[in-house]
C-alpha positions as CSV (number, residue, x, y, z in Angstrom):
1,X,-7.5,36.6,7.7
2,X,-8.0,37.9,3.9
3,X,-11.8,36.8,3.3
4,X,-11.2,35.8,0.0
5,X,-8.8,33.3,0.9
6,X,-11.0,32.1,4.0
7,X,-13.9,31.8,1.7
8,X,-12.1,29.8,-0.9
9,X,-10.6,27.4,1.7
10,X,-14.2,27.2,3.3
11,X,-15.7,26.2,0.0
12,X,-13.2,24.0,-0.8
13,X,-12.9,22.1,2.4
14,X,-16.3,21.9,2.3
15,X,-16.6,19.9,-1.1
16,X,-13.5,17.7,-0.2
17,X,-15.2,16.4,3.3
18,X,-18.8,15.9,1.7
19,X,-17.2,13.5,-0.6
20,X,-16.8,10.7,2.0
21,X,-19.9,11.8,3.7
22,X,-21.5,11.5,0.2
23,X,-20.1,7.8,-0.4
24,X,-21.5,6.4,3.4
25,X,-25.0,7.8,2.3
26,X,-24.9,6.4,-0.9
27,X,-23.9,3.3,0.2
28,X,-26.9,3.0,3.0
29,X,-28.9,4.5,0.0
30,X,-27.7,1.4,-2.5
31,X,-28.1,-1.2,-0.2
32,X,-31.6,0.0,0.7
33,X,-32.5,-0.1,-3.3
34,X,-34.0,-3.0,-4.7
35,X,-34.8,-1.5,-7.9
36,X,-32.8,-2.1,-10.5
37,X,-32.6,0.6,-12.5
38,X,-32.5,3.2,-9.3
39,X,-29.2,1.0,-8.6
40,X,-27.8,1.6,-11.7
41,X,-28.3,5.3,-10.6
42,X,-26.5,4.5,-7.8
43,X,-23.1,3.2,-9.6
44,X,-23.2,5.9,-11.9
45,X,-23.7,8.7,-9.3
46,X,-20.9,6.8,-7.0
47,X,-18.6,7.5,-10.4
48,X,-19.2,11.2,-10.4
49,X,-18.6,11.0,-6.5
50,X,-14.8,9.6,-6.8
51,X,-14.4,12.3,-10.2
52,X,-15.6,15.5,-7.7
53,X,-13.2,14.0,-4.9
54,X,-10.1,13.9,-7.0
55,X,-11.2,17.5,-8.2
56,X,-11.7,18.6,-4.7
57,X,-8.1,17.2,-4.0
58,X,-6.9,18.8,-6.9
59,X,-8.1,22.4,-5.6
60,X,-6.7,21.9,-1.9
61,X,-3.2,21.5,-3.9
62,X,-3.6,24.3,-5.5
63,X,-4.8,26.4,-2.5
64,X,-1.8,25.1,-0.5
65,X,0.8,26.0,-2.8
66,X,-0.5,29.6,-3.6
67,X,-0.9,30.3,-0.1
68,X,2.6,29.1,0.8
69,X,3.8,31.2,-2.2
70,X,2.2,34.4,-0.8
71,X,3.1,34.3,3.0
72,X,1.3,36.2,5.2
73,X,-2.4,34.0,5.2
74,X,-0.1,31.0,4.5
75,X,-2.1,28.8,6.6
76,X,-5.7,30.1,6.0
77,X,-6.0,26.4,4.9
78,X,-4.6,24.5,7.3
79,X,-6.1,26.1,10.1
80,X,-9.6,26.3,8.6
81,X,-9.0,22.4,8.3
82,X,-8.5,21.8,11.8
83,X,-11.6,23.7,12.7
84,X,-13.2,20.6,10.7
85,X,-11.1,17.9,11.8
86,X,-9.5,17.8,8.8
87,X,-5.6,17.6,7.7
88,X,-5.1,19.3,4.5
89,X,-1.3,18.5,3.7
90,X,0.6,16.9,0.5
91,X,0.4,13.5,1.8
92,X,-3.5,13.9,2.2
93,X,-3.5,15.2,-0.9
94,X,-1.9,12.9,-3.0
95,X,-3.1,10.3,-0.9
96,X,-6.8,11.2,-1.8
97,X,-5.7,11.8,-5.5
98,X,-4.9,8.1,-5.9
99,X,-7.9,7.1,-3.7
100,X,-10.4,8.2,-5.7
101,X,-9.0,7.3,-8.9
102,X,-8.1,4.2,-8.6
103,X,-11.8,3.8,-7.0
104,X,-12.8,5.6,-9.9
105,X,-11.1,3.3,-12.4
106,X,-12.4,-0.1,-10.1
107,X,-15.7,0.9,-9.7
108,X,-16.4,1.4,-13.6
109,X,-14.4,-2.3,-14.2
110,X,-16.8,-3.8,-11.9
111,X,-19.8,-2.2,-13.2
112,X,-19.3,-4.5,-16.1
113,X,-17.5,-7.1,-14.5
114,X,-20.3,-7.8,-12.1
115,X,-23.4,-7.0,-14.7
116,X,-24.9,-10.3,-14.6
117,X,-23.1,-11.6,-10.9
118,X,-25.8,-12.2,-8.1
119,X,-23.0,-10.4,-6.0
120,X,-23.1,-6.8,-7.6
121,X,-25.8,-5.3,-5.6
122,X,-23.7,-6.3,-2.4
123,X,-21.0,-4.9,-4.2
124,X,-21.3,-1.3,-4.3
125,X,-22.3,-0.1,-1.2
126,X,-19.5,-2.0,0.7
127,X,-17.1,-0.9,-1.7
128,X,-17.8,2.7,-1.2
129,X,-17.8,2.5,2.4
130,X,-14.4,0.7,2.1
131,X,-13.7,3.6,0.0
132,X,-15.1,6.4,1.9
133,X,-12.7,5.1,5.4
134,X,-9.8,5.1,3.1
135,X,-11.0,8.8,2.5
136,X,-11.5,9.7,6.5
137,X,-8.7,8.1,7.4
138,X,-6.6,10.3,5.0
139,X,-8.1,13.3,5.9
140,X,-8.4,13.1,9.6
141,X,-6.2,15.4,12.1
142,X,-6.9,13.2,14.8
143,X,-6.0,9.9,16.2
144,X,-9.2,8.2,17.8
145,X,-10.7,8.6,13.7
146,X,-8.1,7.7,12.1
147,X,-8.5,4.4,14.6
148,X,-11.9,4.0,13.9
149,X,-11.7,4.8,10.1
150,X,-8.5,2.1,10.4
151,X,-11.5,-0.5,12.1
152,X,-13.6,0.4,9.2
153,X,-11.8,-0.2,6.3
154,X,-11.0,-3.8,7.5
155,X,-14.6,-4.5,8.4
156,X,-15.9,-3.0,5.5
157,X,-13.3,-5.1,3.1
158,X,-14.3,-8.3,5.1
159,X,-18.0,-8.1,3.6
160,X,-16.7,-7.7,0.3
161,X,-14.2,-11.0,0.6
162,X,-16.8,-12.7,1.0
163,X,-19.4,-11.3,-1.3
164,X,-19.7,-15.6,-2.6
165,X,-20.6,-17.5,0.5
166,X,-20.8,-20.4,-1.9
167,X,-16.8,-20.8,-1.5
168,X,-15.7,-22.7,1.2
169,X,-12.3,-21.6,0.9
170,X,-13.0,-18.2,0.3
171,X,-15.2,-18.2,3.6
172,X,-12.5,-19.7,5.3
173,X,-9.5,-17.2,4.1
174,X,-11.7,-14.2,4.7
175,X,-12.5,-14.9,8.6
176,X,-8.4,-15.8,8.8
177,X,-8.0,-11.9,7.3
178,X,-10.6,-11.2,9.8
179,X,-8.8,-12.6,12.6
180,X,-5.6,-10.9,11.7
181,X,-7.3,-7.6,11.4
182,X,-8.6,-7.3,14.6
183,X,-4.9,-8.0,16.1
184,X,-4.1,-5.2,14.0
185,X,-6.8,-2.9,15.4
186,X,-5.7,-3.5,18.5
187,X,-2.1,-2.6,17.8
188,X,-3.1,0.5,16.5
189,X,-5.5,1.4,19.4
190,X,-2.4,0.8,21.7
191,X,-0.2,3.0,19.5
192,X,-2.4,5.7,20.0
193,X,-3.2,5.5,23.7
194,X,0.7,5.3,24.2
195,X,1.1,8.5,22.0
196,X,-1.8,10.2,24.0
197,X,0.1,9.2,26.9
198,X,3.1,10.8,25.9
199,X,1.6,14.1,24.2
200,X,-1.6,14.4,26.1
201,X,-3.6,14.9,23.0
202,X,-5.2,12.9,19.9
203,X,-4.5,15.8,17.4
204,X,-1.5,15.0,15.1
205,X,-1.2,18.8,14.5
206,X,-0.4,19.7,18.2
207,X,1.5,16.6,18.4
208,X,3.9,17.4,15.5
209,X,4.1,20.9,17.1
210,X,4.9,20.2,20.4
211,X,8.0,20.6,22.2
212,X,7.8,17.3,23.7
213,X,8.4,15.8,19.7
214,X,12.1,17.2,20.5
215,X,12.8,16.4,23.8
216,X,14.2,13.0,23.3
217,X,12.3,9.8,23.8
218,X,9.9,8.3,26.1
219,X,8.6,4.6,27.3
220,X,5.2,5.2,25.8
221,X,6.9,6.7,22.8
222,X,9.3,3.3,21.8
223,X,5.7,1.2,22.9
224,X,4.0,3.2,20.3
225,X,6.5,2.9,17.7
226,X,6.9,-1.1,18.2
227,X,3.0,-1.3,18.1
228,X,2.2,0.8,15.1
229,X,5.6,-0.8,13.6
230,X,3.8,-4.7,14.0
231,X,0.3,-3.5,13.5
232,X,1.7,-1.8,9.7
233,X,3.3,-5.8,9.2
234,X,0.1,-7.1,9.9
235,X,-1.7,-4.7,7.3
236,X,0.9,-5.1,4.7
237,X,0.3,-8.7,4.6
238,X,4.7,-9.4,5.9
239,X,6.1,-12.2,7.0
240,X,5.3,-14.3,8.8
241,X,1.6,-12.8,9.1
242,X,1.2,-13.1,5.0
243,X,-0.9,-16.3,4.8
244,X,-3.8,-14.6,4.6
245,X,-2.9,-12.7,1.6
246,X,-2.3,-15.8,-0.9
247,X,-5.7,-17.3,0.6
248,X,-8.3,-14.5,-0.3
249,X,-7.4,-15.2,-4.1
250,X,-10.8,-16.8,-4.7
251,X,-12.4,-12.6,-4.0
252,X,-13.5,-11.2,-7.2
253,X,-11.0,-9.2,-9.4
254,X,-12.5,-5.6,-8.5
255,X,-12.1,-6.4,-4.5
256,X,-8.5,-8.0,-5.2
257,X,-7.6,-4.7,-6.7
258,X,-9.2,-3.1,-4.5
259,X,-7.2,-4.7,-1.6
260,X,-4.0,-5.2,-3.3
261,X,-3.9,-1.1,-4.9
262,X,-5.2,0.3,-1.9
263,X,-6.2,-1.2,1.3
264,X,-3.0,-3.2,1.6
265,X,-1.0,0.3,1.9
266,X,-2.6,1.5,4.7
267,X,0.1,0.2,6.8
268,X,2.8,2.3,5.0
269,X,0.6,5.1,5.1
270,X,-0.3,5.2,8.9
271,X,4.2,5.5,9.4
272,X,4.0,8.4,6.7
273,X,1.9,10.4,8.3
274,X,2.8,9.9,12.0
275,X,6.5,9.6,11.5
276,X,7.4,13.5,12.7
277,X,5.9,12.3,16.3
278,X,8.6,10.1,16.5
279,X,11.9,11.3,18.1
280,X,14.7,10.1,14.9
281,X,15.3,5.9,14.5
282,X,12.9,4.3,16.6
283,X,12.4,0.3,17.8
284,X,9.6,0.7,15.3
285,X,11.9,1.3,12.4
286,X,13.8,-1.3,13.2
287,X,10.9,-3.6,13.2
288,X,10.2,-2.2,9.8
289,X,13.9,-2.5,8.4
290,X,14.3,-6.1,9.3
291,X,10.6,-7.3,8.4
292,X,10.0,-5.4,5.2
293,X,13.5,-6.1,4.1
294,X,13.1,-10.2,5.0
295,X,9.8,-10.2,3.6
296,X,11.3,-8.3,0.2
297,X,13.5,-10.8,-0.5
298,X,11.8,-14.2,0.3
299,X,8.5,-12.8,-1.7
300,X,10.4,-11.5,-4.7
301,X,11.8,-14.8,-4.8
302,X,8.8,-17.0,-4.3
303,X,7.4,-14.4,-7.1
304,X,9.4,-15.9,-9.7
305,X,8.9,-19.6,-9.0
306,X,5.1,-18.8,-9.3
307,X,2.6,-20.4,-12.4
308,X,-0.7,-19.0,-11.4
309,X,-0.7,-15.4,-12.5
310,X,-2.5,-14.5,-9.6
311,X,-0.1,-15.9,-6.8
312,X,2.3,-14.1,-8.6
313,X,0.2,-11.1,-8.2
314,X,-0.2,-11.1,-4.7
315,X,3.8,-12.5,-3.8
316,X,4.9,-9.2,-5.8
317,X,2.0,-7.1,-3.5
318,X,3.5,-8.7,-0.5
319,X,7.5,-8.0,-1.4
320,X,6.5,-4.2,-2.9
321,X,4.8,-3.4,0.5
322,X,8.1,-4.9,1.9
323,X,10.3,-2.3,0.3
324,X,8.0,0.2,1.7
325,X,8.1,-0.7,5.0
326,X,11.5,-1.4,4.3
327,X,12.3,2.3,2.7
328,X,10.6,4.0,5.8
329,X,12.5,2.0,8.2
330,X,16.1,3.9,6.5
331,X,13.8,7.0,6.9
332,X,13.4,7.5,3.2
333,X,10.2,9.1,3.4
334,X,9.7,10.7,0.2
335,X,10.7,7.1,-1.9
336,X,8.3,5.5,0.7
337,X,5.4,7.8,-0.5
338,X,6.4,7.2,-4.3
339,X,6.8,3.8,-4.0
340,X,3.3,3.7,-2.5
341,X,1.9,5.4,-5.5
342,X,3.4,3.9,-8.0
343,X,2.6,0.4,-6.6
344,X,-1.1,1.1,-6.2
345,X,-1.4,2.2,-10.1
346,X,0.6,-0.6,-11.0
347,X,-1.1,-3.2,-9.1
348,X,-4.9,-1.8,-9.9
349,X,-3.9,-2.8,-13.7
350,X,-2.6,-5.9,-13.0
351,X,-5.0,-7.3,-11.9
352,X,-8.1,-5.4,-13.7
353,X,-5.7,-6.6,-17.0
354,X,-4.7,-10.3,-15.0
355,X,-7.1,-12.5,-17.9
356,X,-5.0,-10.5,-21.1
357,X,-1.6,-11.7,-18.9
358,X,-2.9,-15.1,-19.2
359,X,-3.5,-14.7,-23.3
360,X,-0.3,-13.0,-23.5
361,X,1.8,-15.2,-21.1
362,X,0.8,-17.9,-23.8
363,X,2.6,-16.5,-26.7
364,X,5.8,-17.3,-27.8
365,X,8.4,-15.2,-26.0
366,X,11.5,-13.9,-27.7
367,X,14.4,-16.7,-27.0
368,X,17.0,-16.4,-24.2
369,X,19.3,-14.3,-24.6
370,X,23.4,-15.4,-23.8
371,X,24.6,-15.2,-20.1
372,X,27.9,-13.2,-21.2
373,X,25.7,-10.6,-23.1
374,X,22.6,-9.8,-20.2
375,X,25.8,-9.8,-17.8
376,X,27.6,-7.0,-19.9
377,X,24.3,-5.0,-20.9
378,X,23.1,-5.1,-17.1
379,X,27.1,-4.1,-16.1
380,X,27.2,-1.7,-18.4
381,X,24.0,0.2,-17.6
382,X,24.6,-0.5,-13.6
383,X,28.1,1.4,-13.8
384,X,26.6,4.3,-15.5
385,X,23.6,4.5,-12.9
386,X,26.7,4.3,-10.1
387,X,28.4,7.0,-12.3
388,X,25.5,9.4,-12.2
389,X,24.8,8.6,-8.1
390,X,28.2,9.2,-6.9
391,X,28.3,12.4,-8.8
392,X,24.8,13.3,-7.6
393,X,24.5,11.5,-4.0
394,X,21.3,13.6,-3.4
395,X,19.0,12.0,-5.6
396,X,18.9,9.0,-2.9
397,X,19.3,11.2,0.2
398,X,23.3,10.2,0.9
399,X,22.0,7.4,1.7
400,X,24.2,4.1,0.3
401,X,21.4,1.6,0.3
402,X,19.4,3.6,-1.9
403,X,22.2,4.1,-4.1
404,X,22.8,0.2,-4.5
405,X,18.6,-0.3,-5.0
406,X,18.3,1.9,-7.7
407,X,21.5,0.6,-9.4
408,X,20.3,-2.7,-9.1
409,X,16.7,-1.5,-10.5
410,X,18.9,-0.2,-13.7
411,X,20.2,-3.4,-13.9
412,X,17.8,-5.8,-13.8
413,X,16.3,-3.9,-16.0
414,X,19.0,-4.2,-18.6
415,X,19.2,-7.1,-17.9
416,X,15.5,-8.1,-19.9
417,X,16.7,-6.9,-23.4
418,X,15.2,-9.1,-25.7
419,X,18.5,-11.3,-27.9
420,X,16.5,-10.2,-31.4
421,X,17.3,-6.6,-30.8
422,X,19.3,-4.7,-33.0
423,X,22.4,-3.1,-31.5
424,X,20.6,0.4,-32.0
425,X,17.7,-1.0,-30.1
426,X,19.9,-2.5,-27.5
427,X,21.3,1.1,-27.2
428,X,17.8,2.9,-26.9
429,X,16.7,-0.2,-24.5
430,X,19.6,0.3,-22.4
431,X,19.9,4.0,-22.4
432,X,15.8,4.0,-21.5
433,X,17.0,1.6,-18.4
434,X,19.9,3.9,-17.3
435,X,17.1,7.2,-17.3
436,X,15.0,5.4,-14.3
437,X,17.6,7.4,-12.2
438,X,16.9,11.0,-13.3
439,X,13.5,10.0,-13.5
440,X,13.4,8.8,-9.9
441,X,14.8,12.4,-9.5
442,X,12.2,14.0,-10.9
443,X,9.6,12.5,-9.3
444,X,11.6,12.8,-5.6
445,X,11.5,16.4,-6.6
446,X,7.9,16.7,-7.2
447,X,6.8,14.4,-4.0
448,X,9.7,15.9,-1.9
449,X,7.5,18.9,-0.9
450,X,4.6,16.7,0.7
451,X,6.5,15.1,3.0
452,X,7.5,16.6,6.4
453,X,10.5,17.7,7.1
454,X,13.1,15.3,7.8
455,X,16.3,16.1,7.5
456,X,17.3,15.4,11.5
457,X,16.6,12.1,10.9
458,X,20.0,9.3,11.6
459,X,20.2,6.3,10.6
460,X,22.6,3.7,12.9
461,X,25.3,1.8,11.3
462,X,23.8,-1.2,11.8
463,X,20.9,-0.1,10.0
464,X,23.2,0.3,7.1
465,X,24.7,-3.0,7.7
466,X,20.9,-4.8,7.3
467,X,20.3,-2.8,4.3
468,X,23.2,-3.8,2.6
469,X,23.2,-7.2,3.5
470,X,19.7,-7.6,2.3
471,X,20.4,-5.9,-1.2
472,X,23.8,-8.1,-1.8
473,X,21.5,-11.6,-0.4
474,X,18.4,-10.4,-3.1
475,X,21.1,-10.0,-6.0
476,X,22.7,-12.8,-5.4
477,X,19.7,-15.3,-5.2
478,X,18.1,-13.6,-8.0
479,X,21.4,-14.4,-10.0
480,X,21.4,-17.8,-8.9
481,X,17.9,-18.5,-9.8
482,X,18.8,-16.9,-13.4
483,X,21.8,-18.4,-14.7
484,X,21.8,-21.6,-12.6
485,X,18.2,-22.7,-12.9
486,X,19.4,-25.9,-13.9
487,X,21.9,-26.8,-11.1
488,X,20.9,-28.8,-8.2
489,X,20.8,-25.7,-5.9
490,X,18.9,-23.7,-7.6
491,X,16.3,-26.7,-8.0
492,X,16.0,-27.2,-4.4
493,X,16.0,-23.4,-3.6
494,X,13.4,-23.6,-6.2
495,X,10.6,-26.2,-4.7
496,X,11.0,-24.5,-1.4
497,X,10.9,-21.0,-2.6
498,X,7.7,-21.7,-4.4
499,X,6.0,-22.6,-0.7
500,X,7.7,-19.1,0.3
501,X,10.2,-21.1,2.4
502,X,7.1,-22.2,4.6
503,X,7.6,-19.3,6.7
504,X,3.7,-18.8,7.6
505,X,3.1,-21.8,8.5
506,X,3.2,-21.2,12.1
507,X,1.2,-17.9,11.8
508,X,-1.4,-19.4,9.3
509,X,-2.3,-22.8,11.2
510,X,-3.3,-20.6,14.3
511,X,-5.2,-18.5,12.3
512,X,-7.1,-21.5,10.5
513,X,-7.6,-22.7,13.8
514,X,-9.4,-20.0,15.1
515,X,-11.0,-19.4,11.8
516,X,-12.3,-23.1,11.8
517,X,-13.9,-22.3,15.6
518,X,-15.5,-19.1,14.5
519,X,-17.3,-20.5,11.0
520,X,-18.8,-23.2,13.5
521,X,-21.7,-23.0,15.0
522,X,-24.7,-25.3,17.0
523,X,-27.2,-27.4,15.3
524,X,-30.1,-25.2,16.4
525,X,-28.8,-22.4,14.5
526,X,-28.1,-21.6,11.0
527,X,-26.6,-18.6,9.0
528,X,-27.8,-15.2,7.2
529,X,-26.9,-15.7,3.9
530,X,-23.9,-13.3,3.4
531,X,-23.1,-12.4,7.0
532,X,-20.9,-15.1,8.2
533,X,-21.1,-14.1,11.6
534,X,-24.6,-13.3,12.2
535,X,-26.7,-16.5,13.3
536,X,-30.3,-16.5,13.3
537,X,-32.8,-18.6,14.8
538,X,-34.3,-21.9,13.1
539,X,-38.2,-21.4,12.7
């Protein structure tokens, strides 16, 4: 093994699994303080922590793709990793790159946010170990940690929704999260037992190597995918386990963001990396076809019948994660990982930005433009984006469904040009719309390389069949709701959509229920403020 290269991995390795370490001891050490200006410290060194991880990240990119470039030592890296527990691939990378930035980005809103909030000091050091088991998790080669780190993130988060205990509501929403997580937990515990069970070992690496990964399927192999499938749902907030996602509104901004730009993707994460141990099109992607497509369509719906800007927020959270869970189940792995990016950026701003949407929502918008004309610019631009696919079928994988997504992306996007544009502008706005393809294509070709190797991978016609049916069923409401908003149908479809078709009902009542039991407790006792579930003695 070339020493320089060992040396460089070592040093680098090192730095990138101190940074998590770093964050639990700072978070013990911040929760400890009671001085205020040492807690300021304390934020300020917890910013430098999330810079130094996205640098460490940064190098272990740069180390993997010289050492693939080489040859020879190509997997100094790699193998140093696993001598550490650690699994330095693209998706960790990129994974960690978003981590700490949009940490980064959080944790300097909330500094200010939070400057004169009784809440703050019981802020930060929950937030970073929310943050540091999002960092673990990423990084980990084996199961049982990434299990654990899976239980800590959720427990972690749980302290955080309910950082005002002052909130009824809030108090009650959190222990309903709480309840679902720990269903969750124990679906992914099972998924990893069953995957022991079929490998005979916890470490991903020797999993995705072994021979048994192409020797066809296995009982504990389709219970594992079903498992892992449901216990992604229940972490992605789909239907009909998304109740608890509308609830925990009352949270402060920096822990919705925090939730809805990063801990809500865990789910989509956990099939990203473990898809390879998975023999083709599983039960579990068929769990996550028909869920994430469903729940795509009903929440983009409900989305648009929405006033409160943060309902709106978390509906669009919960169809987004949809389409993810929704991409992976047609084993589009790389969009999957894009889309989980992109989301997490996205939804970070909107709702560190949400009070500006409500001073901009209140201006006076341009007027509508004609039916005929959106129908012809959104035509228009959607034939050209069909144009460029069929002569390029490889930007979406062959894969039709795709195709007919990012067409009706293009469109829809046409489809907003403001009625006071200039034909020129109309051009430029609709030309803009039409380069979301090669765009897409770009950024498939820069995430392509991260993602394992897939090609085997076959997707049943029936698979195709759901997929399309979804897409026409999404188009065609979405039209409806559009053009006919004034018929009757469209007002009835309306008032239920805006409940989200009252799908959780069943779902959220048991978990009230149970949530309801847990928050009571005897007369003899009373509660620690702040630790809902701790009960102390009356003196």
């Amino acid at each position: 093994m070339n020493p320089i290269a060992e040396f460089s991995s070592l040093l680098v390795l090192a730095i990138w699994l101190i940074v998590p370490v770093g964050l639990f001891v700072l978070a013990g050490l911040s929760g400890w303080l009671k001085n205020p200006l040492k807690l300021n410290h304390c934020w300020r060194l917890a910013g430098w922590m999330m810079v130094a991880s996205m640098a460490a990240s940064l190098m272990v990119a740069l180390l993997l793709v010289i050492q693939s470039r080489i040859g020879g030592d190509s997997n100094t890296l790699v193998s140093l990793g696993s001598r550490f527990g650690l699994y330095p691939d693209g998706i960790a990378v990129w994974m960690a790159l978003m981590v700490a930035f949009i940490g980064w980005v959080i944790l300097r809103f909330a500094d200010n946010y939070l400057s004169q909030d009784p809440g703050r000091d019981r802020f930060l050091p929950w937030f970073l170990v929310t943050v540091g088991s999002v960092l673990v998790l990423v990084f980990t080669n084996h199961l049982l940690t990434l299990a654990g780190a899976w239980i800590g993130v959720s427990l972690a988060l749980h302290h955080l929704l309910t950082l005002y205990q002052d909130r009824p509501q809030a108090r009650m929403a959190a222990v309903q999260k709480f309840i679902v997580s720990r269903v969750g937990d124990a679906l992914v515990i099972s998924g990893v037992v069953a995957l022991y069970l079929h490998y005979g070992t916890f470490y991903l690496p020797d999993m995705i190597q072994s021979e048994a990964a192409r020797a066809g399927g296995s009982t504990a192999l389709t219970v594992a995918s079903v498992v892992l499938a449901l216990a992604a749902a229940l972490k992605c907030a789909q239907i009909p386990f998304h109740g608890w996602l509308i609830r925990v509104m009352e949270a402060p901004t920096p822990v919705s963001a925090l939730l809805h730009a990063g801990v809500i993707n865990l789910g989509g994460f956990l099939w990203l990396r473990l898809f390879p141990v998975f023999d083709g099109f599983t039960a579990g992607h068929m769990i996550l076809l028909v869920v994430g497509g469903m729940t795509a369509v009903v929440a983009v719906l409900t989305m648009m019948t929405q006033y409160s800007v943060k309902h709106a927020l978390a509906w669009s959270t919960c169809a987004q994660m949809g389409f993810m869970l929704f991409e992976i189940g047609m084993g589009a792995y790389t969009l999957a990982l894009l889309h989980l990016l992109a989301h997490s950026l996205y939804k970070a701003h909107s709702f560190l930005a949400s009070g500006r949407t409500v001073v901009v929502s209140a201006a006076t918008g341009f007027p509508e433009p004609r039916v005929a004309s959106r129908l012809v610019w959104a035509g228009s631009t959607g034939l050209v984006a069909a144009f460029i696919l069929f002569q390029a079928p490889g930007i979406v994988e062959h894969n039709p469904v795709f195709g007919a997504l990012l067409v009706l992306a293009v469109a829809a996007a046409a489809m907003g040009i403001p009625t006071g544009a200039t034909g020129a502008m109309r051009l430029r706005l609709a030309g803009l719309a039409v380069l979301l393809v090669p765009l897409y294509s770009l950024l498939h070709l820069l995430l392509g390389p991260a993602v394992p190797a897939h090609e085997g991978f076959a997707i049943p016609a029936i698979a195709y069949g759901l997929g399309l049916a979804m897409i026409a069923l999404l188009a065609s409401c979405s039209l409806l709701i559009l053009f006919g908003a004034r018929s009757r149908l469209a007002q009835a479809l309306r008032a239920h959509f805006r409940q989200g078709l009252y799908l959780e009902l069943p779902f959220d009542r048991l978990t009230r229920f149970l949530a309801a039991e847990a928050l009571k407790v005897p007369s003899m006792f009373r509660r620690v403020p702040h630790h809902p579930f701790r009960l102390e003695e009356k003196s």
